[in-house]
N, C-alpha and C positions, 0 to 999 in steps of 0.2 A: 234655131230661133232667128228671127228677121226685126229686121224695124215695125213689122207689121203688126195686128195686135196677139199674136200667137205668145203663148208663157209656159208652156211646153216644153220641156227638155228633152232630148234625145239621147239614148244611152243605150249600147248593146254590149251582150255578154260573147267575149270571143276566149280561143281555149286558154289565154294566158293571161285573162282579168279582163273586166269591163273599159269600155271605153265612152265618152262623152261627144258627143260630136256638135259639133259650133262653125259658125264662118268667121268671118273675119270684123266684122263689127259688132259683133259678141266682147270682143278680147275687151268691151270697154265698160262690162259690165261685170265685174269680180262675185254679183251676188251668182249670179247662171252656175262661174264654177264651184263657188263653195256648193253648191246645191248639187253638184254633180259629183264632186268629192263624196260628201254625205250622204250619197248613193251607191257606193263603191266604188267610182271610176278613178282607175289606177293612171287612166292613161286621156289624154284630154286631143282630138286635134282640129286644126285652126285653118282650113282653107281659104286662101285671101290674095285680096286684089287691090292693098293698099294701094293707095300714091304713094308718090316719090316723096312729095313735101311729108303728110304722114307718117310714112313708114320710117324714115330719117330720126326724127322726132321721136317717135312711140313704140315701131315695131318693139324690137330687142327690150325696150323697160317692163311695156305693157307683157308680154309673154313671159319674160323672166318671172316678172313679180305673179302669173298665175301660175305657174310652177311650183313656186315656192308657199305660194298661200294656200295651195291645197294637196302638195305633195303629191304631185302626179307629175308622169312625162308627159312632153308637150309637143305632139310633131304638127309643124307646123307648115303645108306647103303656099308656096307665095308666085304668083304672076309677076314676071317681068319685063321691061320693055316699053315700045311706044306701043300704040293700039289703034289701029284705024279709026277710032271718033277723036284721035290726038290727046290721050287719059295717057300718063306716064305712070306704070307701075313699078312699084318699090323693089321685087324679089326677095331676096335673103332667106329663102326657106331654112325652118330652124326644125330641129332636135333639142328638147333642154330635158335637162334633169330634174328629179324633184327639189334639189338641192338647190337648183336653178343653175348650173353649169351648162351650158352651151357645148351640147356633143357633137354638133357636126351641122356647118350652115353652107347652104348655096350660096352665090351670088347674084349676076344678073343675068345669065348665059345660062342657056338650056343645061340643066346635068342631071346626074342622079350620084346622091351619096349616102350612106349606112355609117349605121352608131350602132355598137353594142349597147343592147338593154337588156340591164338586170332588176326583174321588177320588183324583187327584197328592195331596193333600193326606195321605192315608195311605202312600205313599211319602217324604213329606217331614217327616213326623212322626218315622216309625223310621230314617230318617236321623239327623234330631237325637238322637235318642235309641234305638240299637241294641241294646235288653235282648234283642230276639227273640231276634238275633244270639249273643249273651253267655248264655243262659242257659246252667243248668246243675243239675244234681240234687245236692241236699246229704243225708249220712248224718248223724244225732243222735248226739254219743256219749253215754255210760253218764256223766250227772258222777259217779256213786260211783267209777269207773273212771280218773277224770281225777286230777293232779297234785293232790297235799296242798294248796295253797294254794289250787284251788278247793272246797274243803270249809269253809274260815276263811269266805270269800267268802258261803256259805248258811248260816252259823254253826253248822254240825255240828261242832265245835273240842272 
């Protein structure tokens, strides 16, 4: 998915469970992944080209907490460095757990590195923790519409 108007998700089946596939201005929409959890995908990843101010900020929260909210692993590879149009990217490519444990991060220098992944582990995740299970769609109501006391409440009294 992009900024653009596509709402299509992406999702392929490979021999060791499904995976989801996202960029990196995705990670800021949490509804994408539940959707792609509640498709099977065991395994989520996050190709990206944050900034440095961004990625500082949000990388590591933002992907923890999608790990953890749909109990899947989360590889996550990340551009680093300056860039000929002078765009500073974040790096820190990640590995997380469902758990949301951090199994193994880049930094800002070229590399490559490996996690053991065990994918019971995304079974054992939304065991402890069955949102998948539990969700549900909530309607907003009107506060103008709501009970006298919450109007005191936004000081429209």
């Amino acid at each position: 998915m992009t900024r653009s108007t596509c709402s299509t998700a992406v999702i392929s089946d490979l021999p060791w469970g499904r995976i989801g596939l996202t960029i990196c201005y995705d990670v800021r929409f949490p509804a994408l992944y539940r959707a792609l959890a509640e498709s099977g995908a065991a395994f989520l990843t996050v190709p990206s080209a944050f900034t440095r101010k961004t990625g500082e900020a949000h990388w590591h929260t933002l992907l923890r907490a999608r790990a953890i909210e749909t109990g899947c692993f989360v590889f996550a590879a990340a551009q680093a460095g300056m860039h000929e149009n002078k765009r500073e990217t974040y790096g820190h490519s990640l590995i997380i757990a469902p758990w949301g444990e951090i199994l193994a991060e880049g930094g800002v220098e070229p590399g490559v590195f490996l996690a053991k992944i065990d994918p019971s582990k995304v079974e054992t995740a939304r065991k402890a923790v069955p949102s998948l299970q539990h969700g549900r769609r909530f309607s907003v109501a009107d506060p103008k519409a709501g009970p006298e006391h919450l109007h005191l409440v936004r000081g429209s009294a």
